[in-house]
N, C-alpha and C positions, 0 to 999 in steps of 0.2 A: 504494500500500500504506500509508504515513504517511496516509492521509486517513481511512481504515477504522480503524487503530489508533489516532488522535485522534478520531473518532468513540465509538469503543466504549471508552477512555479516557473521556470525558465520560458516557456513558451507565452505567458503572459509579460514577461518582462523583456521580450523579443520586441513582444507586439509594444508594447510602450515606448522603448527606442525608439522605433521604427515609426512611431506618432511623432516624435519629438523630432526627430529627423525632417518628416515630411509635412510637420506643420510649421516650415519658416526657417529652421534652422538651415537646411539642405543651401537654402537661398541666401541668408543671410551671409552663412561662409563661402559661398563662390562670389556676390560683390563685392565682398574685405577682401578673397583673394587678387580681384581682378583691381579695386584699390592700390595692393600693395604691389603690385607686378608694375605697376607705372606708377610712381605716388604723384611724383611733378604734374603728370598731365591729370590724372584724374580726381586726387584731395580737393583741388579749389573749385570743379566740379559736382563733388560728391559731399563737398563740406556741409550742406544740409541733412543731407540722408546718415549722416553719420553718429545724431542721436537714435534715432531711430533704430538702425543698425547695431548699436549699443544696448538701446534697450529688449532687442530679440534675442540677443545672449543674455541678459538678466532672465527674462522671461524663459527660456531656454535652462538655464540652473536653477530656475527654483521648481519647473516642473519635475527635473532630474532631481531635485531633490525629497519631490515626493514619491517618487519610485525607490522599493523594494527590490534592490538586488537579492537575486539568489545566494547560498549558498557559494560559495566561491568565485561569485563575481564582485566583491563587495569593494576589495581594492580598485579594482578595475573602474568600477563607478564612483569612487571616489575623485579617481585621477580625473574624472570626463566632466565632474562637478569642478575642480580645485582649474582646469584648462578654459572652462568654459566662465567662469568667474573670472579669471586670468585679460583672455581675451577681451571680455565687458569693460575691462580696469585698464 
């Protein structure tokens, strides 16, 4: 029975990722990338979009912070909270 409820413990915690991924964050870090691949030409561009941008990485860890990592995922999610914090900052 613990092998079904760790199971399906990880595959709910799959699915929440995978929320958090594809509700904005997905977005968020490929125009910070695309930001930082040019800063000169695109910061005085982007210099408005860039609280906003900031605040989808806040929103971004505190929903990570309402998620339940599994069993031996804990550090791992810690780290994606402590980068994703990082990056907002």
């Amino acid at each position: 029975m613990a092998r079904i409820e760790t199971t399906g413990r990880r595959e709910r915690y799959a699915s929440a990722l995978s929320g958090l991924w594809s509700n904005g964050l997905a977005f968020t870090l490929a125009r910070l990338e695309a930001i930082a691949a040019f800063p000169e030409e695109r910061l005085v561009e982007e210099a408005e979009a860039l609280p906003v941008l900031q605040y989808s990485l806040h929103r971004a860890e505190e929903i990570a912070a309402g998620i339940d990592p599994p069993p031996g995922a804990e550090a791992a999610h810690r780290e994606l909270r402590l980068a994703l914090a990082a990056a907002r900052d």
